[in-house]
C-alpha positions in Angstrom: 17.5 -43.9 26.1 20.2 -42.9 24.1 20.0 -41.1 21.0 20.7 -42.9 17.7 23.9 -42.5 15.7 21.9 -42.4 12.6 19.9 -39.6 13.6 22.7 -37.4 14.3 24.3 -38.6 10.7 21.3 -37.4 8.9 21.2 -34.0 11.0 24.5 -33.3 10.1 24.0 -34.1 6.6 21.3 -31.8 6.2 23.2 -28.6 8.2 26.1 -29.7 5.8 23.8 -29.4 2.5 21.9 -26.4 3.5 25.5 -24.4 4.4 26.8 -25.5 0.8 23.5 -24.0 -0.8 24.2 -20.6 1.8 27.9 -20.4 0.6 26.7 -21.1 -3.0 24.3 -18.9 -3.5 26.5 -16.2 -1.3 29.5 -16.5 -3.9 27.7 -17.9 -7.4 24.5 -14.5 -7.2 23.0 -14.3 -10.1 26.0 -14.2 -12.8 25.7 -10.6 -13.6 28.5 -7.7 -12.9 26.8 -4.6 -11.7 28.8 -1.8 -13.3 28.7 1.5 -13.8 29.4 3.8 -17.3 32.7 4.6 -16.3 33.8 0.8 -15.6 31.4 -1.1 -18.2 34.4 -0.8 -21.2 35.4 -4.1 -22.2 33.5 -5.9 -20.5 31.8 -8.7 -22.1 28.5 -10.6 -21.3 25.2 -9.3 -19.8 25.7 -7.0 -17.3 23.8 -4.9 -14.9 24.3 -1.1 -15.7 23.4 1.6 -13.2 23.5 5.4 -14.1 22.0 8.7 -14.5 20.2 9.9 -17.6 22.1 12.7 -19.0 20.7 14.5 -22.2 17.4 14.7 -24.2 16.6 10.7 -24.8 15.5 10.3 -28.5 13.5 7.5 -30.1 10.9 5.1 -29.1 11.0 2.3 -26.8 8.0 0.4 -28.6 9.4 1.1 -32.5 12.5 -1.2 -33.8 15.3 2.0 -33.7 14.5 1.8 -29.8 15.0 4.4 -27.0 18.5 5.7 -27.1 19.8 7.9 -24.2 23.0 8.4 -22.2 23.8 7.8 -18.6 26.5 8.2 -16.8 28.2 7.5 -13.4 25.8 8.6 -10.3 27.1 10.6 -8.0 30.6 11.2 -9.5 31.9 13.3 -11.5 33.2 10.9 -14.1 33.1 11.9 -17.7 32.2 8.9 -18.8 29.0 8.2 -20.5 28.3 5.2 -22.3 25.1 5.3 -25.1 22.3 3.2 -24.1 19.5 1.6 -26.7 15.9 0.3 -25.0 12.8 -1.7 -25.9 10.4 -2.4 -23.8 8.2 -1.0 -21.1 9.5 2.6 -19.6 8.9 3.5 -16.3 6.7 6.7 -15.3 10.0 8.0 -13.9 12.0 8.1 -16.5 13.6 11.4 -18.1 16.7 13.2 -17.9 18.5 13.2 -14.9 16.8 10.2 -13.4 18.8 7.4 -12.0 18.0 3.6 -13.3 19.4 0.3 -13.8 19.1 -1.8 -17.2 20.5 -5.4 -17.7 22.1 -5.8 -21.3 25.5 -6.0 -23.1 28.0 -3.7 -24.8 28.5 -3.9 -28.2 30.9 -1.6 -30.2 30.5 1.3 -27.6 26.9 1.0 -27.2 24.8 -0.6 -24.5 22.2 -2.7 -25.7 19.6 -3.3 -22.9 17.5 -6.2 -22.7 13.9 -5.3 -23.1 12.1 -4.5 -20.5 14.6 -4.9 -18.1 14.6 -0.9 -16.9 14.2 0.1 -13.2 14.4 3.6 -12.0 15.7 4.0 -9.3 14.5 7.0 -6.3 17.4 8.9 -5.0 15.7 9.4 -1.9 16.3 5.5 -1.2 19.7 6.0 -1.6 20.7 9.1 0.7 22.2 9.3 4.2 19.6 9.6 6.2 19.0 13.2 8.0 20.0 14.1 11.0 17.5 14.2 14.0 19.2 17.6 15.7 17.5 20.6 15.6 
């Protein structure tokens, strides 16, 4: 018994559709930039912005002036900072010199995150690991 043509057809169809969705979903992500304070100038749209809180924050997230802090670039030593105003729930690990992500826009120099879209991030996640020799 030989195998049918049409059973092949429809095999290859769906290893053809499901490698379109792969490269899709490789190339298309989710629409937003990941930048950093020293490269999210000009840019336009929503954004993902990663940095480290430099400064006293001021403000409220829950009142309508919002949180306002600074970050800037993590790990280098960039003198950018870009201003950064939040509404919305604030993570337990949040204070100067923390390291987060918020998704928002720029507008006239200033960040304006989406509301609660902050996530601190822990440096610990993000260092070389150690080395085993002692």
């Amino acid at each position: 018994m030989g195998s049918s043509p049409a059973r092949l057809v429809i095999a290859l169809s769906v290893a053809a559709a499901l490698a379109i969705f792969v490269v899709y979903t490789a190339l298309a992500g989710n629409g937003v930039a990941d930048l950093a304070p020293s490269t999210v100038a000009g840019h336009t749209g929503p954004v993902l912005l990663a940095g480290k809180v430099v400064g006293a924050p001021q403000g409220n997230a829950h009142r309508s002036g919002g949180l306002r802090f600074r970050l800037k670039d993590i790990g280098r030593a960039t003198p950018a900072r870009v201003g950064v105003v939040y509404h919305g729930s604030v993570p337990d690990q949040f204070k100067p010199g923390a390291d987060l992500v918020v998704q928002g826009t720029l507008r006239n120099g200033v960040f304006l995150a989406k509301r609660d879209s902050m996530i601190t991030k822990c440096p610990d996640h993000y260092a070389p690991a150690k080395s085993s020799k002692t």
